[in-house]
C-alpha positions in Angstrom: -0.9 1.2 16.1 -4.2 1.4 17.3 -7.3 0.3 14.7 -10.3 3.2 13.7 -13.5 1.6 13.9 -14.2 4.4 10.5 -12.4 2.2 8.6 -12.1 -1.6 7.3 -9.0 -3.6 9.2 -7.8 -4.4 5.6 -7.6 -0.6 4.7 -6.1 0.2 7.6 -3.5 -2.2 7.4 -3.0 -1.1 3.7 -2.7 2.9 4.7 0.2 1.1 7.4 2.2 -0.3 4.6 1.9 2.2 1.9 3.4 4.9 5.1 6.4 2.1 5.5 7.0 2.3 1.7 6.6 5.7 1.4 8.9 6.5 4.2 11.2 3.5 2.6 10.8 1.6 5.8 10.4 -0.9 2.8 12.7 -0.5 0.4 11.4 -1.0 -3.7 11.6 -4.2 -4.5 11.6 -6.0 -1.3 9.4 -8.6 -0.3 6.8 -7.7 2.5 5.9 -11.2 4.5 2.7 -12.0 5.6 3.1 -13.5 8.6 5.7 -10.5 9.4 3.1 -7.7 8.6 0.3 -10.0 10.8 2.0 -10.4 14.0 3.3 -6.5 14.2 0.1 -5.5 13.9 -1.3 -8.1 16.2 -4.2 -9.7 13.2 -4.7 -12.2 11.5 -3.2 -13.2 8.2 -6.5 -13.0 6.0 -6.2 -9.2 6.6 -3.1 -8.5 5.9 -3.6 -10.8 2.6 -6.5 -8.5 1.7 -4.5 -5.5 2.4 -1.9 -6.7 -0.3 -4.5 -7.0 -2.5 -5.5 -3.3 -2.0 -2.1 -2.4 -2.6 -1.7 -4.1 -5.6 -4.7 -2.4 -7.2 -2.7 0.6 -6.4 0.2 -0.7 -8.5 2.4 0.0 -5.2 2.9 -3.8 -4.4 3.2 -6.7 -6.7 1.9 -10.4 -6.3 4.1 -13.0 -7.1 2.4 -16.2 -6.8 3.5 -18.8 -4.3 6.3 -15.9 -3.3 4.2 -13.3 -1.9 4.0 -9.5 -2.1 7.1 -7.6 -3.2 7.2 -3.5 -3.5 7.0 -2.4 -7.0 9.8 0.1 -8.1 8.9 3.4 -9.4 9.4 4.1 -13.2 9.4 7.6 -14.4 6.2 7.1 -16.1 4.6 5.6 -13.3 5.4 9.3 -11.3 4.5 11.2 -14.5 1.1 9.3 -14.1 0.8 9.6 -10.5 1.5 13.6 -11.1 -1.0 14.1 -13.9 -3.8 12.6 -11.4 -2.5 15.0 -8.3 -2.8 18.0 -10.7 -6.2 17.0 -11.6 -7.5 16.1 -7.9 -5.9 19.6 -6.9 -7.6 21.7 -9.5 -10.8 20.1 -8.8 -10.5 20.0 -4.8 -9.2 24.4 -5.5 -12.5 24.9 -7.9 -15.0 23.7 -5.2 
């Protein structure tokens, strides 16, 4: 994967994992390693750190301390939500 100089290493290490998840490269629930994430991506492990931070913010990834990151499963309230902000992002994004 080659790195955008646009963007923050953390965020672009972030956008990496939430494509993994999304195409279930990581499965829900799994844990995502550190050291694992860092040495595919050829970085350091403060970046990758950060990155699960981002994630977490996003409710994607869960921090279990001493343990790590782990993928968060998906409720049916938790897509509800995420539909209810898409519908409102689209409708704003067709009015302009």
């Amino acid at each position: 994967m080659g790195f955008s100089l646009s963007k923050n290493l953390s965020d672009q290490i972030a956008d990496h994992l939430i494509d993994k998840v999304i195409r279930f490269d990581i499965a829900p629930g799994e844990r995502i390693y550190e050291q694992k994430v860092a040495e595919e991506m050829g970085v350091s492990r403060s970046p990758v750190r950060e990155a699960f931070r981002i994630l977490e913010k996003t409710g994607l990834v869960e921090l279990v301390p001493r343990c790590g990151a782990r993928v968060t499963g998906l409720s049916k309230k938790s897509i509800e939500s995420y539909c209810d902000v898409f519908a409102l992002l689209f409708g704003h994004v067709v009015r302009r």
